[in-house]
C-alpha atoms as one frame of an Amber mdcrd trajectory, in Angstrom:
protein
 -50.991  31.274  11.746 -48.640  28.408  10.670 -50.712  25.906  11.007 -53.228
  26.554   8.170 -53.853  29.590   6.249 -57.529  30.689   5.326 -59.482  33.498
   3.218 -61.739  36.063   4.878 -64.683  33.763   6.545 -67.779  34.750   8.235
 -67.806  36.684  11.539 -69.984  35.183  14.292 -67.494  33.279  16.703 -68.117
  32.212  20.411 -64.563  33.614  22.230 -63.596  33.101  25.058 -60.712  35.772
  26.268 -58.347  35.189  29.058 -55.764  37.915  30.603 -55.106  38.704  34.205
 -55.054  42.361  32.921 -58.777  44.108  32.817 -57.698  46.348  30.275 -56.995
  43.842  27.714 -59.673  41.739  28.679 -62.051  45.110  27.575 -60.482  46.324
  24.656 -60.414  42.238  23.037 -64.473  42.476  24.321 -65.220  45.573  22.926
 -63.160  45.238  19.638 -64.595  41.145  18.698 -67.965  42.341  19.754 -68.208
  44.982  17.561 -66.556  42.785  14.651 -70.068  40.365  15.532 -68.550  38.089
  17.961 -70.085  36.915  21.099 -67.062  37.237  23.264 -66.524  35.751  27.047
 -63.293  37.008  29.183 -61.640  35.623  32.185 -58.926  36.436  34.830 -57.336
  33.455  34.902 -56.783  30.068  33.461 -58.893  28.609  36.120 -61.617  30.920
  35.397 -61.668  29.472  31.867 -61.290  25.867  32.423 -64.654  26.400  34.623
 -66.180  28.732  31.886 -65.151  25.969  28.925 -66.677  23.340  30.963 -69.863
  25.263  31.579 -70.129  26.416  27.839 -68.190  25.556  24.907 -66.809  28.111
  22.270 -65.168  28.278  18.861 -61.476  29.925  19.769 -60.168  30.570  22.943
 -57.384  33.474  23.235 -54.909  33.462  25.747 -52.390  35.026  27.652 -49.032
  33.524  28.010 -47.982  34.941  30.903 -50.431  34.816  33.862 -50.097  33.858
  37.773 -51.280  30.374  38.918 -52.534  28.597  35.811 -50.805  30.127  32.469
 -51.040  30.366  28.725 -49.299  27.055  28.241 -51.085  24.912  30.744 -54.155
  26.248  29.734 -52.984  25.153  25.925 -52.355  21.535  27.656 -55.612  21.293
  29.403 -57.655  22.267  26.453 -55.913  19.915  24.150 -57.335  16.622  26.954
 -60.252  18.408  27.438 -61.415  20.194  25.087 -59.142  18.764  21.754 -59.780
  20.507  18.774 -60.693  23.824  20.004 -58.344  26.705  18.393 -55.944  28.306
  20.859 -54.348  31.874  19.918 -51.603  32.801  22.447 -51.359  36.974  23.454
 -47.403  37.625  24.250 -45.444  40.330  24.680 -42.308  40.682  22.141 -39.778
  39.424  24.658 -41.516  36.701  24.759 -42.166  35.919  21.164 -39.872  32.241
  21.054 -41.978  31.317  24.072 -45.230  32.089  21.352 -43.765  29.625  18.953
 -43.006  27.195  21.100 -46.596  27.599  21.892 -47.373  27.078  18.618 -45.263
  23.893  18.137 -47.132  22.281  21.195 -50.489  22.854  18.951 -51.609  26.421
  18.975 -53.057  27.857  16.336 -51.348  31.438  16.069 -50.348  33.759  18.707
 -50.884  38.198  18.421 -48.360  40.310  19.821 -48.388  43.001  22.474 -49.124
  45.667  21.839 -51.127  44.830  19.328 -52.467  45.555  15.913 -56.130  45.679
  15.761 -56.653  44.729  12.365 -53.801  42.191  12.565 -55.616  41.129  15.476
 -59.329  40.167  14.109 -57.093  39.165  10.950 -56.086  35.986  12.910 -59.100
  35.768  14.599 -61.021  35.238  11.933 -58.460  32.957   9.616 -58.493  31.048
  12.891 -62.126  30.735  13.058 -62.101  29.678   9.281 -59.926  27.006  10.252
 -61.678  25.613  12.888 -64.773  25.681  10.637 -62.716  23.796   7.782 -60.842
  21.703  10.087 -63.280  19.565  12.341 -63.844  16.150  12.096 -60.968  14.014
  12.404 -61.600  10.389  12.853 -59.669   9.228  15.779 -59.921   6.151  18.366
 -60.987   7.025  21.973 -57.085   7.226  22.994 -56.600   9.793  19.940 -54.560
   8.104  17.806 -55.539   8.066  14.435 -57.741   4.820  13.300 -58.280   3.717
   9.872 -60.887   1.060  10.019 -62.371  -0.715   7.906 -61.417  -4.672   6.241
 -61.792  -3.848   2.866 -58.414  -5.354   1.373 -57.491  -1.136  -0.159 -57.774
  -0.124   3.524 -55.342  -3.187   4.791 -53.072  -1.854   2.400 -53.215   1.710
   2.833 -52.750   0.534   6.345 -49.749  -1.838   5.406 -48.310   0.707   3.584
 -48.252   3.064   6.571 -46.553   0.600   8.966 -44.358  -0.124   6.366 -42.917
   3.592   5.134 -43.890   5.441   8.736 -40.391   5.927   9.654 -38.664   7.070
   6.620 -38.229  10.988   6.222 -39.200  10.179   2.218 -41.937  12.895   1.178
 -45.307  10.824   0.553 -48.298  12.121  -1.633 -51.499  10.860  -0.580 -54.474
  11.173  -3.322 -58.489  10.478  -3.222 -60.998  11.547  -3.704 -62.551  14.434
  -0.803 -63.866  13.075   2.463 -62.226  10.120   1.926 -59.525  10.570   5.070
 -56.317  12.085   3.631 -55.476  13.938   6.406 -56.288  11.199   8.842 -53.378
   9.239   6.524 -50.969  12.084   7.780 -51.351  11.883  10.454 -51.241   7.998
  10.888 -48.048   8.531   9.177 -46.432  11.265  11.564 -47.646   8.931  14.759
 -46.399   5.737  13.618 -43.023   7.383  12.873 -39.776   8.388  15.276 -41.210
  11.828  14.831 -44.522  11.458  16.446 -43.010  13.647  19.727 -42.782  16.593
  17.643 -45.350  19.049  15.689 -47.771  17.829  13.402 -48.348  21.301  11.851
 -51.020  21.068   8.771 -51.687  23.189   5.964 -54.496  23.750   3.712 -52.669
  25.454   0.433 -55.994  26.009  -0.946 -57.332  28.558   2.201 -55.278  31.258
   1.829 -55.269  34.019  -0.872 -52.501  33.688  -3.072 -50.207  36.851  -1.352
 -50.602  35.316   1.499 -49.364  31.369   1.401 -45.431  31.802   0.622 -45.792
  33.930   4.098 -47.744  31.650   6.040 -45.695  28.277   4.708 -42.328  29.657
   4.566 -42.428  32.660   7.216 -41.754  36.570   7.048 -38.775  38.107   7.561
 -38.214  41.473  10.321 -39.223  44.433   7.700 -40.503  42.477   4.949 -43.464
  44.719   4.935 -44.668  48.070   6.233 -45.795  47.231  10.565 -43.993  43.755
  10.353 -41.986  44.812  13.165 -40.698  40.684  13.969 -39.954  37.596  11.969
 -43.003  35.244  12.304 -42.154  31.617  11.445 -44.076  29.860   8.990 -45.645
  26.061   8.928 -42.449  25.204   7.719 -40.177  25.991  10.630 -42.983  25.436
  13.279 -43.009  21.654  11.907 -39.309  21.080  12.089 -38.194  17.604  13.622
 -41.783  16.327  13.010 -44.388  16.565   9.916 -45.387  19.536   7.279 -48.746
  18.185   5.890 -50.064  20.245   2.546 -53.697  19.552   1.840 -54.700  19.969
  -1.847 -50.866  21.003  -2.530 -52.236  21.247  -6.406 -53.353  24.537  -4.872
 -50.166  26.045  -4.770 -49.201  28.694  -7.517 -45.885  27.511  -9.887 -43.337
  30.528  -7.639 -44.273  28.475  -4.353 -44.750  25.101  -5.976 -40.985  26.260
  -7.262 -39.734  27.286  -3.586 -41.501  23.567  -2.466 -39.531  21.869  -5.182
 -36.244  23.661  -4.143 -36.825  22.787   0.031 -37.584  18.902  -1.186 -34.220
  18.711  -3.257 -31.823  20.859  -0.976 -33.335  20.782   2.240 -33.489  24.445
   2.811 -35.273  27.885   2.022 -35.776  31.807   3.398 -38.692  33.555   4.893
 -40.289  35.381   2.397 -38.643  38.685   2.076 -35.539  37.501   3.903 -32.020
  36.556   2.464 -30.861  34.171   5.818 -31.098  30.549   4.162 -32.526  28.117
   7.062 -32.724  24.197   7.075 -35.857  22.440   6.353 -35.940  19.688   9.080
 -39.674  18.484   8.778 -41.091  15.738   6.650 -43.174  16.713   3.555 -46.303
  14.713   3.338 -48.752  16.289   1.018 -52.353  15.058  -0.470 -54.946  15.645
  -3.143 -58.214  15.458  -4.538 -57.173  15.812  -8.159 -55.307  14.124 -10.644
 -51.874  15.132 -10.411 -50.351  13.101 -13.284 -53.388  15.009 -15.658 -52.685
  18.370 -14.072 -48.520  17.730 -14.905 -49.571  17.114 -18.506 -51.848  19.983
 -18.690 -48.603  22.578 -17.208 -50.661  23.368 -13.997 -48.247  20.929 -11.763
 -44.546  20.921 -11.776 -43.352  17.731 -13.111 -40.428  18.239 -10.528 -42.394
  18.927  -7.786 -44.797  15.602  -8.196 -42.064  13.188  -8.349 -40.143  14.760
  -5.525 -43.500  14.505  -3.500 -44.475  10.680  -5.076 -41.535   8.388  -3.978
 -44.607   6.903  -1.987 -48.199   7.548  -3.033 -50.970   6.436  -0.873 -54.042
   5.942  -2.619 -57.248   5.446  -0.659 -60.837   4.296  -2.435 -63.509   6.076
  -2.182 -66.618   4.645   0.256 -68.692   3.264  -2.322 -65.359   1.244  -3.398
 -65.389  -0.346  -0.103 -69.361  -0.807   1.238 -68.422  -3.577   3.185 -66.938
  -0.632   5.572 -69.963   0.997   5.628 -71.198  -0.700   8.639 -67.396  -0.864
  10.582 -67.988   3.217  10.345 -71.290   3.583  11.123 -70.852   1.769  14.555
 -67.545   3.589  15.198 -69.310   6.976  14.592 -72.817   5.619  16.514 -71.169
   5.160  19.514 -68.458   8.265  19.351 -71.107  10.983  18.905 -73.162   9.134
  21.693 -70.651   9.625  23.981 -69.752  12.786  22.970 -73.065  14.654  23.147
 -74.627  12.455  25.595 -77.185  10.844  24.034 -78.320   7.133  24.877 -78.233
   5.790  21.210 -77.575   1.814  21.036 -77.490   1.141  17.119 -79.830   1.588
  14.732 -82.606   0.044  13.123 -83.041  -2.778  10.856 -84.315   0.191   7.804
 -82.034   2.840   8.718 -79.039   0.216   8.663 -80.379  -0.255   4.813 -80.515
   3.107   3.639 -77.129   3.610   5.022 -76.157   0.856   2.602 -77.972   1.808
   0.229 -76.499   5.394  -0.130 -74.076   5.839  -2.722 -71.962   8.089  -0.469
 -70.413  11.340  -3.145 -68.848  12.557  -0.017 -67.335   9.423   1.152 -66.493
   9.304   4.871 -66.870  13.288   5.465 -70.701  12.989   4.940 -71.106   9.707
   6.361 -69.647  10.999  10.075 -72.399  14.264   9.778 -75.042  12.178   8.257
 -74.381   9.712  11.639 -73.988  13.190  14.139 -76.934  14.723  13.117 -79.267
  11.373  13.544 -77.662  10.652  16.927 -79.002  14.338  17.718 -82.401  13.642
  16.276 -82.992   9.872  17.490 -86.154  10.107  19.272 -85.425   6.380  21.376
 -82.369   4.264  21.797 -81.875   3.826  18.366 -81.209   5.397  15.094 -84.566
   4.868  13.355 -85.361   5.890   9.173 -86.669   9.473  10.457 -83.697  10.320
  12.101 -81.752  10.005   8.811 -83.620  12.778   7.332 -84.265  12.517   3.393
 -80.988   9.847   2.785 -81.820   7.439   0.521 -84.839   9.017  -0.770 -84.923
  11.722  -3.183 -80.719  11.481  -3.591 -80.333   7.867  -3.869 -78.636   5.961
  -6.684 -81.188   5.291  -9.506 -82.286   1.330 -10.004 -79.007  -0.233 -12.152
 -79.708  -0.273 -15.937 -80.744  -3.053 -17.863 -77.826  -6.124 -18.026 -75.092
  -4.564 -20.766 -76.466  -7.275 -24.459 -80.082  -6.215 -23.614 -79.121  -2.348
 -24.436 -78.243  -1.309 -28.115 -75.044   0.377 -28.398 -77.050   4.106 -28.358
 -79.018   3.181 -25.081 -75.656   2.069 -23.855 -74.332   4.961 -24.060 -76.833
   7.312 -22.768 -77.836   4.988 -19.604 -74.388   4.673 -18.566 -73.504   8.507
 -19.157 -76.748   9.796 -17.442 -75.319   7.500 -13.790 -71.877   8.590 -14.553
 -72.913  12.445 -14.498 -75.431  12.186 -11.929 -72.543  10.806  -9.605 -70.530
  13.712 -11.057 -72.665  16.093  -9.956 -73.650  14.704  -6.756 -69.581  14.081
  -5.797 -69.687  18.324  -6.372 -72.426  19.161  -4.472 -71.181  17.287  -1.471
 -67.578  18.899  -1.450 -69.103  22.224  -1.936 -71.032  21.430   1.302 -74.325
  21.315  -0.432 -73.898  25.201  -1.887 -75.532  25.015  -5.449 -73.754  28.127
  -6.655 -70.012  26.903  -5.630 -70.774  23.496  -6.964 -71.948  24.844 -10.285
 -68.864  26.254 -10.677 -66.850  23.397 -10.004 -68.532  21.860 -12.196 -68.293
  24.548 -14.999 -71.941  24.930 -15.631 -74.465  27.607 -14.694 -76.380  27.320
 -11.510 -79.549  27.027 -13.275 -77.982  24.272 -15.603 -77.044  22.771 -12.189
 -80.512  22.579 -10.798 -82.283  21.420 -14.010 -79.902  18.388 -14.056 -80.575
  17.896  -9.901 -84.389  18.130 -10.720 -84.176  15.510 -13.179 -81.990  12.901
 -11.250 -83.904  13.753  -8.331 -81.076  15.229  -6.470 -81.272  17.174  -3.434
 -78.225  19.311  -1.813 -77.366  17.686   1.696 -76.603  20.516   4.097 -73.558
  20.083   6.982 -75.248  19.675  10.301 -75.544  23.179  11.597 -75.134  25.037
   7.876 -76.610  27.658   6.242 -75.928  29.487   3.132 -78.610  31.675   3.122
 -80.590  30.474   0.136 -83.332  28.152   0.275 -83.052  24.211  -0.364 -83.120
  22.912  -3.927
């Protein structure tokens, strides 16, 4: 719930179900089955630590209250073992404040009993979403967040952290997607005084519209029809540690108004409730775009991205800083060996090159999954050319133009405009996770347009380990 919002994604989840009562253990089956789940259920929470160890799933939901092993150890041993996996909490409504406190320890939403069943697959399915959205966070093996790299931007960025990481002074951190924003945040919110207390994120650009002053600011008892309880939004669940808004140039101008009045007076109301309650977490928000050029163009409060600015973090994108390249390929070598037990060394001599050699539109996002799924397909010890699929073949950055005097001011123009809108359009067609159609329209062309202009810069979409849209490859 308050940790992200999302739209309506795909059904197809792996649950796992866990209640010491067999009659909500069958009606959660039979209900997520028939929604396309594939659900598991068990008695207890030592049933499910053995059933998560066997097999892992996508969300595990949970009851609080259970003999032996409960909700919130369960939560505990999930976030050591298991970190990352989405945890819903089931509770009664005397128990609701126990729920929330669930939720500050790192849960992802909880579902009343008795419950709503559309309610009920609602947040199973936003929760999904998020996991989906949400996974891979580069962190060191202890789990703090690590920014590597010796690039001089990074020691800054990194600098800049130690230096502002205890201050409760909003920070806006901008760059370009994939490039570790939220791994920023979170840097900030350990390094700080805070770091005992929630880090909650949220992704202002996952939810429908109706549905984000709700899920950031809370509900009120009664503020619609079958909201029989408050629910606290992300910004009461983060209080005494860190709100983080991804892409807050998502948010429409009434919330980005209700943001601007929280910053300056440090307080707000649930949506469709008159009680005024203190904001008490940080603000630290990010983007992808240009917020300067979106304040000019009326789409960004000019308020609002001051308040949030006192300290801007801005981090380069990877093919700002290729002497990194190598730093992260090791780090993400040896992390995804471990983690899927393969027995992968390093990697050859030729797929060490390509890596170079790859201009990198999604920066560090597609540089972990380009790294996961050739420790997958190594065939030895190493990461060899193969494993590394088409990179650096078809999509790679054209030979550099001719040296600047030998072009006439017309072939000028048109050499350096063709590399600057092939990057363009390969930058979209990573962030849109390879989907033609979705990266068309970010770029404001027609999907035909789109693969024309891929065709002749001999671009090929680069698929998420695991994806598929449903359409065949371009």
């Amino acid at each position: 719930m308050a940790a992200t919002g999302a739209g309506t994604p795909p059904t197809g989840g792996r649950i796992l179900v866990v209640d010491d009562e067999p009659s909500i253990r069958a009606v959660l089956r039979a209900h997520l089955r028939r929604a396309g789940h594939a659900v598991r259920v068990a008695a207890s929470g030592e049933e499910a630590t053995r059933l998560l160890d066997a097999e892992p799933c996508d969300l595990l939901i949970t009851d609080l209250k259970m003999p032996g092993m409960d909700g919130m150890a369960l939560l505990r041993w999930c976030q050591r073992q298991h970190p990352g996996l989405p945890v819903v909490i089931l509770t009664a409504h005397g128990t609701v404040d126990s729920a929330v406190e669930a939720l500050k320890r790192g849960a992802r939403d909880y579902i009343t009993k008795p419950f709503d069943l559309d309610e009920m697959l609602r947040v199973v399915e936003r929760t999904l979403h998020l996991g989906r959205v949400g996974r891979g966070h580069l962190h060191d093996p202890a789990g703090e967040p690590a920014i590597l790299g010796r690039d001089p931007a990074i020691r800054r960025v990194r600098a800049l952290i130690d230096k502002v990481a205890a201050s409760p002074t909003p920070v806006l951190i901008a760059g370009e997607s994939g490039t570790g924003k939220e791994l920023v945040a979170r840097a900030l919110h350990a390094r700080s005084t805070r770091a005992g207390a929630p880090f909650i994120p949220f992704d202002c650009a996952a939810l429908p519209a109706a549905d984000l002053g709700p899920e950031l600011f809370g509900r009120a008892r009664g503020a619609w029809p079958g909201s029989s309880s408050p629910r606290p939004g992300a910004l009461e669940l983060a209080a005494g540690g860190t709100l983080y808004l991804a892409g807050v140039d998502a948010l429409p101008p009434p919330l980005q108004a209700r943001l601007l009045a929280v910053l300056q007076e440090g307080r707000y109301r649930r949506t469709g409730g008159i009680r005024e309650l203190r904001a008490e977490a940080r603000v630290v928000a990010s983007t992808a775009r240009d917020l300067q050029q979106a304040v000019r163009a009326g789409a960004f409060r000019e308020e609002l991205y001051y308040r949030l600015a006192v300290i801007r973090v801005d981090l380069p994108p990877l093919r700002e800083r290729a002497g990194d390249i190598e730093i992260l390929v090791d780090h993400f070598a040896d992390r995804f060996a471990r983690r899927l037990g393969r027995r992968v060394r390093g990697l050859t001599p030729e797929a060490r090159a390509a890596l170079l050699a790859h201009p990198w539109p999604g920066n560090i996002r597609e540089l972990e999954q380009v790294i996961e799924r050739a420790v997958l397909l190594a065939e030895g010890d190493r990461i060899d050319r193969d494993a590394l699929g088409g990179l650096g073949e078809a999509g790679a950055e054209p030979p550099p133009p001719p040296a600047d005097e030998q072009l006439g001011l017309k072939e000028y123009v048109r050499v350096h405009t063709m590399r600057l809108e092939r990057r363009r359009i390969a930058r979209a067609l990573a962030e849109a996770g390879g989907n033609v159609t979705h990266a068309a329209r970010r770029l404001g062309i027609s999907r035909k347009s789109l693969q024309v202009k891929m065709k002749e810069y001999g671009l090929r979409r680069a698929r998420p380990p695991g994806s598929d849209d449903g359409s065949p490859p371009t």
